[in-house]
N, C-alpha and C positions, 0 to 999 in steps of 0.2 A: 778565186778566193775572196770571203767579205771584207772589205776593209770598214773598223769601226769610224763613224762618224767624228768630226771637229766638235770637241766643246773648248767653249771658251770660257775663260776665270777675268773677271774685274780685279784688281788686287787692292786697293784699299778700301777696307769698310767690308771684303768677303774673305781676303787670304789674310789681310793683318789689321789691326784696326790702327788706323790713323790720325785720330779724330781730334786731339789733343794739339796738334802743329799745323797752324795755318798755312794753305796751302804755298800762299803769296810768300809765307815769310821762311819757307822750310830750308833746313840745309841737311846737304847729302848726311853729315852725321845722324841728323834728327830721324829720317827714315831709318838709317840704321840699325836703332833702338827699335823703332815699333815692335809691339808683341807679334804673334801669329794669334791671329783667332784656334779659339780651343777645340781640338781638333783636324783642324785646316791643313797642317804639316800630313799627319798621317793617311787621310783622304786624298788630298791633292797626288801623294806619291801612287796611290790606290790607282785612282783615274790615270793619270800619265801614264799608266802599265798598261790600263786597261783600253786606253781608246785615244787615239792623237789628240792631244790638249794645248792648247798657248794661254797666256797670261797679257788682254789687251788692259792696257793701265792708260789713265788722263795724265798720269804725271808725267813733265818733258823731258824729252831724250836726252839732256844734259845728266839725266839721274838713270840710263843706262844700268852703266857700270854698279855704281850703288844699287840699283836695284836687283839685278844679280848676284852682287855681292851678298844682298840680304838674302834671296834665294839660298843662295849655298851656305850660308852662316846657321840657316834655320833647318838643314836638310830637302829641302823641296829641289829635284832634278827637274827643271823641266825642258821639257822639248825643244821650246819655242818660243820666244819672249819677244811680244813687240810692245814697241812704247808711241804715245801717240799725245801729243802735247796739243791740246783744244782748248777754244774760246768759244761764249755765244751761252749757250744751256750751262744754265749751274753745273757745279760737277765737269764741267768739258765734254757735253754732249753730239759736237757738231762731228769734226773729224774720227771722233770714236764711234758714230753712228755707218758715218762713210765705210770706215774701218770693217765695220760688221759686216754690211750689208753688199761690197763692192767689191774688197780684198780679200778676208777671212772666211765668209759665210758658212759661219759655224752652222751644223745641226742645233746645237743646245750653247744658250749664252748665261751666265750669271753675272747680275751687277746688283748693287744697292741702293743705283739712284734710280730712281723714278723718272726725273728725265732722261733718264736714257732709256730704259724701259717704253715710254712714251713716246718717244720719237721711235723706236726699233718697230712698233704699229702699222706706223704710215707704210702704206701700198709699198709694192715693189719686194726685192729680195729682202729675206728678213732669215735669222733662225727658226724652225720650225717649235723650238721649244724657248720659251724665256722664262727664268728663274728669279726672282728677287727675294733676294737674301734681306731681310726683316732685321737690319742689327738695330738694336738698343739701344746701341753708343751713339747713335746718329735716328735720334728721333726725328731729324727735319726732315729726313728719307721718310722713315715710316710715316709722318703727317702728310707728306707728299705722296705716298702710295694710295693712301687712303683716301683719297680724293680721283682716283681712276677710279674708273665705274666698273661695276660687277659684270655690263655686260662687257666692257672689252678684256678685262680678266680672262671671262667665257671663250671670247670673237678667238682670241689669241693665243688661248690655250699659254695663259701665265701662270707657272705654279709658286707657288709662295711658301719658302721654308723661315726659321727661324734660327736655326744651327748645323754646324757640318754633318751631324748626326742623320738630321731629317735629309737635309743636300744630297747624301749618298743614299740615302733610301728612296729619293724621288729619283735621281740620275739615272739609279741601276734599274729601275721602273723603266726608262725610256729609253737606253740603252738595250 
């Protein structure tokens, strides 16, 4: 029998946008609140049915609970939730990189930051697919993408969406 592939979801800035509560200064209420990106709820349920899915998130394991919490608040079941609290790469790219490429080793990764995108490149186990989700809200992301070069885009086979909508049309592409 085939078993579908591991994708993996970034969750702030791809499942909810966060952009408004600094990271340093957040509290468990303030995640909370976050919206869900539009779309994100009903997709995310999509995939999760459709093919083993987790949620690796930079935010630290003290936020757990909360972050689950906001899961079920919003309808999103998922599988799988790890939480992975990093220093080093903007965004907390060190341990989340680890995460990817050691523990996880999703098929297909989605994230928003660029350094993480960028670091997931270097040699060695990687996903075969990487996804960067283009949000708006977090132009420092998109300025920071755009400074990756067309050919590692290419080398890497990164596809670039702009909303949940495009996300599920590239995923079920690759899936």
């Amino acid at each position: 029998m085939h078993r579908p592939p591991l994708i993996s979801f970034d969750m702030d800035g791809v499942i909810c946008d966060g952009r408004y509560v600094e990271r340093a200064s957040r509290t468990p209420q303030e995640y909370l609140v976050l919206e869900p990106l539009p779309g994100a709820v009903e997709e995310m349920n999509k995939f999760i049915r459709l093919a083993p899915s987790c949620i690796l998130t930079s935010r630290s394991y003290d936020l757990n609970k909360t972050t689950w919490q906001w899961l079920n608040n919003n309808g999103i079941n998922a599988s799988e939730l790890k939480q992975v609290y990093t220093v080093g790469i903007p965004g907390g790219g060190n341990d989340k990189v680890w995460h990817l490429k050691y523990i996880l080793q999703p098929y297909i990764h989605v994230d928003d930051d660029p350094c993480i995108i960028q670091a997931m490149c270097k040699p060695r186990t990687r996903p075969r697919y990487i996804i960067f989700m283009k949000n708006p809200n977090w132009p420092e992301n998109v300025e920071l993408f755009d400074k990756i070069t067309i050919a590692t885009v290419e080398k890497y086979q990164i596809k670039l969406v702009e909303n949940w909508r495009e996300l599920s049309t590239t995923l079920k592409a690759l899936l």
